[in-house]
C-alpha positions in Angstrom: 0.0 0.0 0.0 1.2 3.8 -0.2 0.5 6.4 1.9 -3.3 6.7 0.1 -3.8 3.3 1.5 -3.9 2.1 -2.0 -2.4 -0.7 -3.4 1.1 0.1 -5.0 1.2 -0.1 -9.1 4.1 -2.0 -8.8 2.9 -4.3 -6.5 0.0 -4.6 -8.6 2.8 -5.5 -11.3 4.3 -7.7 -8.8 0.7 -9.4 -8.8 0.6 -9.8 -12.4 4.1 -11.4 -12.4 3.2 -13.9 -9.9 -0.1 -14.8 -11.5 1.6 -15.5 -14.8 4.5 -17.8 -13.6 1.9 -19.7 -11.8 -0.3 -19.8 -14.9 2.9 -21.1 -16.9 3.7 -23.2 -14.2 0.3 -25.0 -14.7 0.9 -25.5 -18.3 4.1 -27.2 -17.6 6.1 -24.2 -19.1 7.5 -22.5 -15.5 10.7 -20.5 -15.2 12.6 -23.6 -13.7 11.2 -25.8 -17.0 12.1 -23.1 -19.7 15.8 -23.0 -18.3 16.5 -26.7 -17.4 14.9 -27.9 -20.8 15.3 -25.2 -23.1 18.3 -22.5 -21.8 15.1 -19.4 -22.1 13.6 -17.1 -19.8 10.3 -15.4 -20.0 10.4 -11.3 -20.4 8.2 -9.2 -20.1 7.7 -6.7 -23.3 5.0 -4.7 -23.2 2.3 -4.1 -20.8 -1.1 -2.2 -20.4 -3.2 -1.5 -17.1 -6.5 0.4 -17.1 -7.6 1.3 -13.6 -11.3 1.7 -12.9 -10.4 1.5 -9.2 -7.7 0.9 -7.2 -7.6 -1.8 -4.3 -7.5 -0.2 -0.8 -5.9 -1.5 2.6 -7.6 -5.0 4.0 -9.4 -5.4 0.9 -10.0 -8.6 -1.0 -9.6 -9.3 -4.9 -9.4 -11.7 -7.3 -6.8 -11.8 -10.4 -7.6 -14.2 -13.2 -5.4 -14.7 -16.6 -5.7 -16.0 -19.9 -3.0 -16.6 -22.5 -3.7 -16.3 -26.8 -2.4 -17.6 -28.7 1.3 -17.3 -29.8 2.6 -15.5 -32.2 6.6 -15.6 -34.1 8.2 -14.2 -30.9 5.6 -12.9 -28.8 3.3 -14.8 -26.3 0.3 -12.6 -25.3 -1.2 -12.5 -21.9 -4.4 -11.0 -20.5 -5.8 -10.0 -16.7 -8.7 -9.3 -15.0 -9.0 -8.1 -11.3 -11.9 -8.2 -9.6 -13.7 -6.9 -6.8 -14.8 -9.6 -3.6 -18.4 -8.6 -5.4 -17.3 -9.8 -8.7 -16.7 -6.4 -10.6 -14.0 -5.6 -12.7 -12.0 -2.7 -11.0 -8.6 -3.2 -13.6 -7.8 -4.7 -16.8 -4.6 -5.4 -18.0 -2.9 -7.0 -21.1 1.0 -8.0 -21.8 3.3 -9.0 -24.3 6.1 -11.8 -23.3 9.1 -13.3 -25.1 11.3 -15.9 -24.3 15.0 -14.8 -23.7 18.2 -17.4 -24.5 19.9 -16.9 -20.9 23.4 -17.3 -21.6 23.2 -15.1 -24.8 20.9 -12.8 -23.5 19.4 -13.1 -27.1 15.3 -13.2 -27.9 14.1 -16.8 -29.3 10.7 -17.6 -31.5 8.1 -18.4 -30.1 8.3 -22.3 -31.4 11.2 -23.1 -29.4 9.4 -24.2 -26.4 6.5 -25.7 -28.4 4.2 -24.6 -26.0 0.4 -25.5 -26.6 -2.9 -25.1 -24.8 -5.9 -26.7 -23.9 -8.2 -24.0 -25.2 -7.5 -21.2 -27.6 -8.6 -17.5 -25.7 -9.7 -14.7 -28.3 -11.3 -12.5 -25.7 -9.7 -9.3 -24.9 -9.5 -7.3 -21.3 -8.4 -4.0 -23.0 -9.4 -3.6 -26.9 -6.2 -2.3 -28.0 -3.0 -3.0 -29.4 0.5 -2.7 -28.0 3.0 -0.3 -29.7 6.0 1.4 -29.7 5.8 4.7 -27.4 7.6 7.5 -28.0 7.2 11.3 -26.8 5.7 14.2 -28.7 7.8 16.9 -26.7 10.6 18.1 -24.8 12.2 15.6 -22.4 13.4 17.2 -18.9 15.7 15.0 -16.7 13.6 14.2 -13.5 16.3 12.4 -11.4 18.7 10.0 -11.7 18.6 6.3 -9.8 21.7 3.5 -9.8 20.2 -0.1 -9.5 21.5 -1.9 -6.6 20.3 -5.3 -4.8 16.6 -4.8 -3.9 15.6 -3.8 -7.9 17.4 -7.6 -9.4 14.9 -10.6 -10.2 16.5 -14.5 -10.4 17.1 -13.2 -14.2 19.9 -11.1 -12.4 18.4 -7.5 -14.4 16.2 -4.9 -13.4 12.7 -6.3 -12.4 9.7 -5.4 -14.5 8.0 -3.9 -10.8 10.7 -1.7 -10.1 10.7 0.2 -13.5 6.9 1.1 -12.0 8.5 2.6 -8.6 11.1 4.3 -10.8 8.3 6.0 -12.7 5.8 7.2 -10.2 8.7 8.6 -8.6 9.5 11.0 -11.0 6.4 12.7 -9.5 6.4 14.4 -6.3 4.1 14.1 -3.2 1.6 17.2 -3.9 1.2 15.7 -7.3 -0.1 11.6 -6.2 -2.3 13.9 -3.8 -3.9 15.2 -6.5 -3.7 12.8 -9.3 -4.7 9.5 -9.7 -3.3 7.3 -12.5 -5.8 5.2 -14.5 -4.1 4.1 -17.4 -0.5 3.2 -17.6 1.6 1.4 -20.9 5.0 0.7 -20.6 7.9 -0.9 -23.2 10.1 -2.8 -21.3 13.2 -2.4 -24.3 16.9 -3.2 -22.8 17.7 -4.8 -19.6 19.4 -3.1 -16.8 22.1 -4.7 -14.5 23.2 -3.7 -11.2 25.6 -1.3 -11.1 24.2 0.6 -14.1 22.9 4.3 -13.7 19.6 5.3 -15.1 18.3 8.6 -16.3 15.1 9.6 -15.6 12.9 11.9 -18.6 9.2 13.5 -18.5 7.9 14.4 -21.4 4.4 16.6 -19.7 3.8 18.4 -23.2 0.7 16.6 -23.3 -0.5 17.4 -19.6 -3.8 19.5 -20.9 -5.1 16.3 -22.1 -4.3 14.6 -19.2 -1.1 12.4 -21.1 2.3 12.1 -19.2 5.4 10.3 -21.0 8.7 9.1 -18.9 11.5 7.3 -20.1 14.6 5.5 -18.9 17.8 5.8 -20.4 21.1 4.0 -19.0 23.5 6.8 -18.8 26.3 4.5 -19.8 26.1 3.4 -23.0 23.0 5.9 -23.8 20.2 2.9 -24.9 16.7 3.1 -24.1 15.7 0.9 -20.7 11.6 1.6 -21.1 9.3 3.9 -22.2 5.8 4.8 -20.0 3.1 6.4 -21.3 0.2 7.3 -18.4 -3.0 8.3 -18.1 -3.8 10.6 -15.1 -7.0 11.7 -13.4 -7.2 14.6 -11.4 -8.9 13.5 -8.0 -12.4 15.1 -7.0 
């Protein structure tokens, strides 16, 4: 929870993580499988969360997940959460690959030869997952060096912590007044510890409620991720 008593986005993130090992875990395709059998390791790409409400202290939900199915490289994944009544408060869909781990190099899709009982075409957000880029001028909002507490068992930067990294670029007056109901994020180069990451806003697009932030390593310059959100000003 944050200080709104509302559940974290990234732990929300953290949620959807754990929901989809377990899912792949039930298909017989798990993190251990992939890298005993195959030498891969699912990544997260791309990812889209709409928020109709967010979950507050104490109170129960439910998460449920679907895959589609798979295309050359990417393996698509869907989410619902829902309320202890049954409603839908968030919807969320993702984009994975598998990675080779010693080459650190992206694999297709047949590799794994991963099949499933039933073929999902439904949708939790009607959209499609793109490239983001910014449509203004990118300010330098702070600068953060990954250490111990931001590495997954891949060893890089987990997909969670990019979240904390972005909704810190904002400061205290501004989650007390905004809320953020749609966020879409490119997960594009990995980040080790050690490595130094620069912090951009792009808020050109503020009037119609659009804010952009992207993460660049400072040492060699490439891309880490790319957010676009949605905010809300609070009533």
């Amino acid at each position: 929870m944050d200080f709104k008593e509302t559940l974290k986005l990234s732990t929300l993130f953290s949620f959807f993580q754990d929901v989809a090992s377990l899912a792949s875990i039930n298909l017989g395709f798990g993190i251990h499988t992939l890298e005993q059998e195959h030498g891969v390791a699912w990544v997260l790409m791309r990812m889209r969360v709409d928020i109709i409400r967010n979950p507050v202290l104490d109170e129960e939900i439910t998460i449920e997940t679907w895959p589609l199915e798979p295309k050359k490289l990417e393996f698509g994944r869907d989410y619902l959460v829902r309320d202890r009544d049954g409603n839908i408060i968030i919807r969320a869909v993702s984009s994975w690959v598998i990675m080779d781990i010693k080459e650190r190099k992206l694999k297709r899709a047949e590799t794994i030869g991963i099949t499933y009982p039933e073929i999902f075409t439904e949708r939790a957000i009607d959209c499609k997952l793109g490239k983001l880029k910014h449509s203004g001028e990118l300010d330098v909002s702070y600068k953060k060096v990954i250490g111990y507490s931001d590495i997954d068992f891949n060893g890089h930067l987990n997909n969670s912590r990019y979240v904390d990294y972005i909704m810190d670029c904002f400061d205290m007056d501004e989650h007390e007044k905004y809320d953020v109901t749609s966020i879409e994020v490119n997960f594009m180069n990995e980040a080790l510890p050690g490595d130094e990451i620069v912090l951009y806003q792009d808020t050109s697009a503020l009037d119609s409620n659009q804010v952009y932030v992207e993460g660049v390593k400072e040492k060699d310059r490439r891309v880490a991720f790319k957010a676009q959100l949605k905010i809300t000003e609070k009533n």
